[in-house]
C-alpha angles and dihedrals in degrees: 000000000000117000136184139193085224104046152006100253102209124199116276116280107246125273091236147033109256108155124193122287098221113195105161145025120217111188102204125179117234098266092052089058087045095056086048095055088054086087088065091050116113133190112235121191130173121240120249110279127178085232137036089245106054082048093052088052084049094069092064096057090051101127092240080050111041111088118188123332112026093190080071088073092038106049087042095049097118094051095049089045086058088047092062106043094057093069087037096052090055088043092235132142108271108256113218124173134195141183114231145109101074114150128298109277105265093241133111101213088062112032107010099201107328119125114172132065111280134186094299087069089046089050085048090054102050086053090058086040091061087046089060093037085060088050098052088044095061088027119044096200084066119209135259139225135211118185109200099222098236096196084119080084090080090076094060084041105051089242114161116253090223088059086049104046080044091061104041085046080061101044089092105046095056092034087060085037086055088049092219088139117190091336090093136050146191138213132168119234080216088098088063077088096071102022097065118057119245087357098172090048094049091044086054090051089044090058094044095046096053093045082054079060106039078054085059098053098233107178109226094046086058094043082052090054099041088049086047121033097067096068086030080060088059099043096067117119103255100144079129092063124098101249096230102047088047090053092055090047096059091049119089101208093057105096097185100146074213086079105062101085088049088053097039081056094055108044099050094052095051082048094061098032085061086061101047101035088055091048101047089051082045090061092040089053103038100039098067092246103124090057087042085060100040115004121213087005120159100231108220120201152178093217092074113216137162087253099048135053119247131235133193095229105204108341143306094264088062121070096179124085113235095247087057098045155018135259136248131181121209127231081251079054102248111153115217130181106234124183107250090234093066101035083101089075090061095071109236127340133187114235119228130226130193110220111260099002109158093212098080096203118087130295091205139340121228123196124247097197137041 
């Protein structure tokens, strides 16, 4: 699975439109789908370690934890044994933030209609849930984490406001489907508005700033835009295309000269989201908020880097994240994450509801065939 420091690469979008074939609808209550998630459950336990804090790393290079280059733990071993110590030697749960949960990605190929969380954010959840099980079992004050609601991206992503406040209304719901209890927060970025001063006039400066840069040619700026533009590419609000125009557009191989508007779209956009979107995580990084929010906290990620702590995020048979798909649970059992657009090639599934949902599309889909 390919991984990168800038970005979570998730796998193609397909090549075609295939939407679901629904045949049939299953309403389940909360504690039915949770029952269903449990398949996707796993044990962690640290390794044996001579001190608390070089079992608590181990947890993070557990096989169903360890997400891409394992020499990033390795050659940073000191620093995240320090990590750990501080919150040991004061004999308080471990504090680890992440950035996640921010809307489902505006595009039909990946999503259809569907606007709040569904059971790929509870499987998600429970990941993060048996991290901190492992914790609690080699450290008795636990640990705690908070996820910052990232949905303020959509303002560097053109993302409409109504897809966002769908999906926050929703952040509860699946985060008591899921059963992780206290153990996780959350808390929106949105408050990055009023906690740094003259926040829009210093993410203006950050953008332009960083295009100065890009103009220059500075190398790692440029790596950074050829790792992330490409998902950012697929990430572009685009509900309003026809599926099936969108899918060819996307798709290299396709020469209708039809298509040049749709890829011009969105191109520019992903050109000027990279800029904002940078420049927005610079400001959160470089203005002392996130220790303002949560002081001290290990920041966990799915964009693996030398500086954060790496998380498997579902599974290793999905490569979506849940924000940008929809999940689909096989007749053994195995949850995936699977773009919408591609479910057709699955034969036919029937598509789950959670009682009372407010969101009427489907939680979750489960096959009916091999």
């Amino acid at each position: 699975m390919a991984t990168s420091e800038f970005i979570y690469i998730n796998a193609p979008l397909p090549a075609s439109y295939q939407p679901p074939v629904i045949t049939g609808h299953q309403v389940l209550t909360a504690e039915e789908l949770r029952d269903l998630l449990t398949s996707n459950d796993v044990t962690v336990e640290a390794a044996a370690g001579d001190t608390v804090p070089e079992r608590l790393l181990s947890i993070f290079q557990h096989p169903e934890v360890l997400f891409g280059n394992p020499d990033y733990i390795l050659e940073n071993r000191a620093h995240w044994l320090e990590r750990f110590e501080y919150f040991v030697q004061r004999d308080e749960p471990i504090a680890f933030i992440a950035m996640a949960f921010p809307y489902k990605v505006p595009n039909p190929l990946k999503n259809g209609q569907r606007r709040a969380p569904d059971l790929g954010e509870a499987l998600m959840l429970r990941r993060f849930a048996a991290v901190l099980d492992a914790v609690r079992a080699v450290y008795p004050p636990g640990a705690r984490l908070t996820i910052l609601e990232e949905g303020i991206l959509g303002r560097c992503q053109g993302v409409d406001p109504r897809d966002i406040a769908a999906y926050r209304a929703g952040i509860r719901q699946i985060a008591d489907l899921a059963g992780v209890g206290d153990a996780v927060a959350f808390h929106s970025l949105d408050d990055m508005v009023e906690r740094i001063p003259n926040f829009e006039a210093r993410w203006y400066f950050e953008q332009e700033r960083l295009r100065r840069l890009w103009d220059e040619g500075d190398a790692y700026l440029r790596h950074g835009y050829d790792e992330t533009t490409p998902g950012q590419r697929a990430s572009i609000p685009t509900r309003d295309y026809n599926p099936d125009t969108l899918a060819k557009a996307y798709d290299p191989s396709q020469t209708d000269s039809a298509l040049r508007y749709v890829r011009q779209y969105l191109e520019f956009v992903a050109h000027r989201q990279f800029f904002a979107y940078r420049g927005l995580l610079n400001l959160r990084d470089t203005t002392g908020y996130l220790e303002e929010i949560a002081p001290a906290a290990i920041k966990l990620t799915v964009s693996p880097k030398p500086t954060n702590l790496a998380v498997l995020p579902v599974n290793r048979a999905s490569g979506i994240l849940p924000y940008h798909g929809a999940p689909v649970r096989d007749l053994a059992g195995q949850w995936t994450v699977q773009y919408y657009g591609s479910l057709g090639s699955l034969g036919d599934l029937t598509a789950l509801h959670l009682d009372g949902d407010a969101d009427q599309e489907p939680i979750g889909f489960s096959r009916t065939q091999a």
